[in-house]
N, C-alpha and C positions, 0 to 999 in steps of 0.2 A: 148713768152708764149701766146699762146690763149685761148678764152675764157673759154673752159672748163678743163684746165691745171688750169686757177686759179681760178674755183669752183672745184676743189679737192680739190687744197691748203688751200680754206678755211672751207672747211666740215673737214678736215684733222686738221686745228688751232681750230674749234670749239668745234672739239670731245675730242682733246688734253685739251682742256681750262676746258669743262665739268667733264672729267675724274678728275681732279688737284682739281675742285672744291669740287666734290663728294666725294675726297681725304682728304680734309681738313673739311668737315663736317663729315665727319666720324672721325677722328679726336680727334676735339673738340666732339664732341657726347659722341664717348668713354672715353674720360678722364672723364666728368663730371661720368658718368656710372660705372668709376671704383672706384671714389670717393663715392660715393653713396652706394656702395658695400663696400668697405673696410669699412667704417662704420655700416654699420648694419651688418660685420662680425666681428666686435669690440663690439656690439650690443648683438649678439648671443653669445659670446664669455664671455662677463660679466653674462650676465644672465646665464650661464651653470654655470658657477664660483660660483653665489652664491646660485642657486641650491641645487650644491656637498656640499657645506657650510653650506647648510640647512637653509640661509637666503630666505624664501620665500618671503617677504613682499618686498625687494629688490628685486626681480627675478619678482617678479609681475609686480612692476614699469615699469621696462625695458620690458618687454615683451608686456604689454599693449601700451608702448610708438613705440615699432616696429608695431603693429598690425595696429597703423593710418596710416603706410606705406604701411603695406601688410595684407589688409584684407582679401585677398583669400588664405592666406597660411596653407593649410591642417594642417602641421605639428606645425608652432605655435600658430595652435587654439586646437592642443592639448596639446601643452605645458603647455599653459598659462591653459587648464583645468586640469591639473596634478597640476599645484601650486599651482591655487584656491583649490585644493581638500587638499593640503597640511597646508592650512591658514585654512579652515575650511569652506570657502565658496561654498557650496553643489551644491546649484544652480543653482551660478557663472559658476561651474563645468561643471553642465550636460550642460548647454546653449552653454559652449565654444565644451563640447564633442560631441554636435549635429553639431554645426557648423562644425568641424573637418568631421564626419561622411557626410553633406549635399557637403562639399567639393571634396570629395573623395567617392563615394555610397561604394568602394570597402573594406573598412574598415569593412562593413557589415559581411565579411568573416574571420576579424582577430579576433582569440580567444581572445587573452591577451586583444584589444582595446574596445572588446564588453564586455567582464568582466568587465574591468572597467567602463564602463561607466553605467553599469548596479550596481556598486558600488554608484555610484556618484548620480544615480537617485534615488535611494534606500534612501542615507542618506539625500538628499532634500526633502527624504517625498513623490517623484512620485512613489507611491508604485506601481500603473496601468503600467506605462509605464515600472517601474523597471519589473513588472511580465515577462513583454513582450519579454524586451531585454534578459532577464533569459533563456525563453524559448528559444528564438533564440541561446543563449550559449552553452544550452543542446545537441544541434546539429552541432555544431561547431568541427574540429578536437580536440585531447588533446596536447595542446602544447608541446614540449619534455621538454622544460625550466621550466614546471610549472606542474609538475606530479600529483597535488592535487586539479586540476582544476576542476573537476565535487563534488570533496568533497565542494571547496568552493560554487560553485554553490548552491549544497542542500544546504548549510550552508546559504546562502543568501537566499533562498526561504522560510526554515524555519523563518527568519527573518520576511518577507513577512505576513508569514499564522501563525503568531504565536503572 
């Protein structure tokens, strides 16, 4: 063997040795990752549970206890403003349905997400902002799901000017 027979051999051992390593931190990486996931899918799983149940106050808990995990999650900062709205906390509501909204800008264009949240502003008393989101409603397609969607509309602006 000469000398550049055995710098193959050993870029050849090193790459091997690298590969095995990168092998096993991936690994370990992924288990922890899957554990981490199976839990906050046991997580989202109770909380839809008591939901359906109608326990909001429960469904709060868990939901606000997921959100210190994943504060960028579009969908459970609208969750969590659906169940506020559900408890009665207006607010709470519109804060988590802006958040949801700042998330995602694209929500802008969903009827059913802008209605409500033009609900939720409304009963926390942002009557200005609620006008706002209304208007923007008004122009929105009609959902097929929700055929009385410009009824409730007026119906919420009368609210407004009334």
């Amino acid at each position: 063997m000469n000398f550049s027979e055995l710098r193959r051999l050993y870029i050849l051992i090193l790459i091997i040795v690298v590969l095995i390593m990168g092998l096993l931190v991936a690994f370990f990486i992924g288990k922890k990752q899957d554990k981490a996931f199976k839990n906050e899918d046991a997580l989202y799983g109770a909380m839809v549970q008591h939901i359906e149940e109608k326990k909001f106050e429960d469904a709060l808990i868990l939901a606000e206890g997921i959100k210190e995990q994943q504060k960028k999650s579009e969908i459970l900062n609208y969750a969590t403003a659906l169940i506020y709205g559900n408890t009665g906390d207006f607010d709470q509501a519109a804060r988590n349905m802006q958040r949801a909204l700042d998330l995602n800008p694209h929500k802008v264009e969903d009827s059913i997400f802008m209605l409500q949240f033009a609900e939720m502003l409304l009963f926390a008393e942002r009557n200005e902002d609620a006008a706002v989101v209304l208007e923007k409603c008004a122009t929105l397609p009609i959902p097929e799901s929700y055929p009385q969607y410009m009824e409730r509309i007026e119906q919420l602006q009368g609210q407004l000017n009334g």
